[in-house]
C-alpha positions as CSV (number, residue, x, y, z in Angstrom):
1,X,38.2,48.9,-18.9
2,X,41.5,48.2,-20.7
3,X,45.1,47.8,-18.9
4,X,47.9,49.2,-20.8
5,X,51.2,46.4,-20.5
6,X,54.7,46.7,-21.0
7,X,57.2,44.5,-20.1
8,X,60.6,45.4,-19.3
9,X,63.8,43.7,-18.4
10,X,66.2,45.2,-15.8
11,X,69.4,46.1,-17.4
12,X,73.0,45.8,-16.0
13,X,73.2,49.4,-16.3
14,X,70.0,50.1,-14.6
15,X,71.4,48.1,-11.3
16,X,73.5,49.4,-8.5
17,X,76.7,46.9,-6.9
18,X,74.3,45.2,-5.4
19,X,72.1,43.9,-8.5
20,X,69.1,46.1,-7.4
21,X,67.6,49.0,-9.6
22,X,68.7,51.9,-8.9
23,X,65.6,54.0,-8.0
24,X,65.8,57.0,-10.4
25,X,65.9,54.1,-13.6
26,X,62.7,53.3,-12.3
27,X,61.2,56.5,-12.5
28,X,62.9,57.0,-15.9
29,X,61.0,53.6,-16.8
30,X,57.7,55.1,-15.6
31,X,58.0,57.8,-17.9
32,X,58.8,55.6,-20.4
33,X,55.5,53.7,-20.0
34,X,54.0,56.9,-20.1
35,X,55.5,57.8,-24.0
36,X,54.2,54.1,-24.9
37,X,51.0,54.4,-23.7
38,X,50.8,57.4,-25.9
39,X,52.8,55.9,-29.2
40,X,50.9,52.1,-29.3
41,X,47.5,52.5,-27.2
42,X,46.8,56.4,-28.4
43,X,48.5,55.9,-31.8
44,X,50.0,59.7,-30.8
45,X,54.2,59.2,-30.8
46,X,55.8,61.8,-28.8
47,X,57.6,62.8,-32.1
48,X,54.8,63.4,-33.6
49,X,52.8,65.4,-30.8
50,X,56.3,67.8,-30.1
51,X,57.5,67.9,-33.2
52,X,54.2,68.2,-35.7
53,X,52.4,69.9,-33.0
54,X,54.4,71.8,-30.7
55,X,52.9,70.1,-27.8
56,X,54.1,67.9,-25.1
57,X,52.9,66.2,-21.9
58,X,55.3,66.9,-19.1
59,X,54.9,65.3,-15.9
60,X,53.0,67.9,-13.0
61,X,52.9,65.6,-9.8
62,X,54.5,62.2,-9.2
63,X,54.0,59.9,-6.5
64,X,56.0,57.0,-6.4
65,X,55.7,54.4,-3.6
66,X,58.2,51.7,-3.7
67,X,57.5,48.0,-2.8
68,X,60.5,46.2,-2.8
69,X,63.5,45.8,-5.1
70,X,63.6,44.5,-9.0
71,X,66.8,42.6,-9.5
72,X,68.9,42.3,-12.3
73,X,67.5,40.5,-15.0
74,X,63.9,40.8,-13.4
75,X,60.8,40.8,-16.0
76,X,58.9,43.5,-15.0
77,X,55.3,44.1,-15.8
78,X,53.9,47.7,-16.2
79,X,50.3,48.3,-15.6
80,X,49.2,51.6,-16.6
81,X,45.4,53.2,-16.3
82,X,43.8,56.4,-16.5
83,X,42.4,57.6,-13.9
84,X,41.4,61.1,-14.2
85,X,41.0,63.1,-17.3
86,X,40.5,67.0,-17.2
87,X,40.6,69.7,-19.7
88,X,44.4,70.2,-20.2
89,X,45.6,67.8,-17.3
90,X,45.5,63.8,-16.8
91,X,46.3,61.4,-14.2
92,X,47.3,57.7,-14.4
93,X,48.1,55.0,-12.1
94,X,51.2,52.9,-12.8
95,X,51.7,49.2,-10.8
96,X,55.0,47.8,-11.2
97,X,55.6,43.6,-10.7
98,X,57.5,40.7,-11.2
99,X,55.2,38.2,-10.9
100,X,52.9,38.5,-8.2
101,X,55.6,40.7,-6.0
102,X,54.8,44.5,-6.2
103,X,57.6,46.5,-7.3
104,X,56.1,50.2,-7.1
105,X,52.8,52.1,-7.2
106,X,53.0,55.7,-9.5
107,X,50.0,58.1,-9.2
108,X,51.0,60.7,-12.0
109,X,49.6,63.7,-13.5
110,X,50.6,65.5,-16.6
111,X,49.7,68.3,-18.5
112,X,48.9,68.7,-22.0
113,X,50.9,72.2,-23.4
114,X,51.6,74.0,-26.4
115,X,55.2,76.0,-27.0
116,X,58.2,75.6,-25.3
117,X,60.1,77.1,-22.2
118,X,58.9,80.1,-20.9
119,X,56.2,80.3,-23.4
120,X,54.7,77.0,-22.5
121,X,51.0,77.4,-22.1
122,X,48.5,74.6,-20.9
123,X,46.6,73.4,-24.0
124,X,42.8,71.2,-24.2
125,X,43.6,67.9,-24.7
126,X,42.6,66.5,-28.0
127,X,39.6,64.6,-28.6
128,X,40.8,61.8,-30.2
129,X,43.0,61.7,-27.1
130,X,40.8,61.5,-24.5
131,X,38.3,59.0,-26.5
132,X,41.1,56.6,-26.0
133,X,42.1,57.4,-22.5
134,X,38.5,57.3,-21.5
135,X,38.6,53.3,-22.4
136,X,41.5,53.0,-19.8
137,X,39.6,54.5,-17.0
138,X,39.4,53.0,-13.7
């Protein structure tokens, strides 16, 4: 099984007065994982899924449990695998670190649709898709 990684630093701007991340960059970081995960592991960019196919991958559930702080300047390490694959829907784990100290835990499942706004409409997953989810299965 393969581990997607990123590595972020925490930003000034992503910091409250006190030098810790503010909690709603770090859910706006795990969603940023996610749209890696789908431009450099999948090789599917989130321009080119909404824009060339009218298709997107919003988020359905998200369960964040946070650890302890990052800091300003922190290096974090994003871990991300799959861990559930369905027709339309997919879920993956997300585990957050500096170093060895656990920053947060993410369970998060998305769905695959086609259209947008009220005509949104839950769509199969691609193939080529889920081959390469299916190597980062837990």
């Amino acid at each position: 099984m393969a581990i997607f990684k990123v590595t972020r630093k925490i930003r000034f701007g992503q910091t409250d007065a006190a030098g810790i991340t503010y909690y709603p960059r770090l859910v706006e970081m795990i969603s940023d994982i996610v749209e890696d995960f789908f431009a450099n592991a999948i090789k599917f960019s989130y321009k080119e899924m909404i824009v060339k196919t009218d298709c997107g991958v919003p988020t359905v559930n998200l369960n964040v449990t946070f650890k302890r702080p990052a800091e300003l300047e922190d290096y974090v390490d994003w871990y991300l695998k799959v861990t559930r694959i369905g027709r339309s829907s997919f879920t993956v784990d997300i585990d957050a670190k500096v170093g060895e100290n656990e920053i947060l835990n993410a369970i998060v499942t998305l769905a695959y649709v086609k259209g947008k706004g009220a005509i949104m409409k839950s769509h199969p997953l691609p193939e080529h898709v889920k081959a390469v989810m299916q190597e980062y299965m837990d």
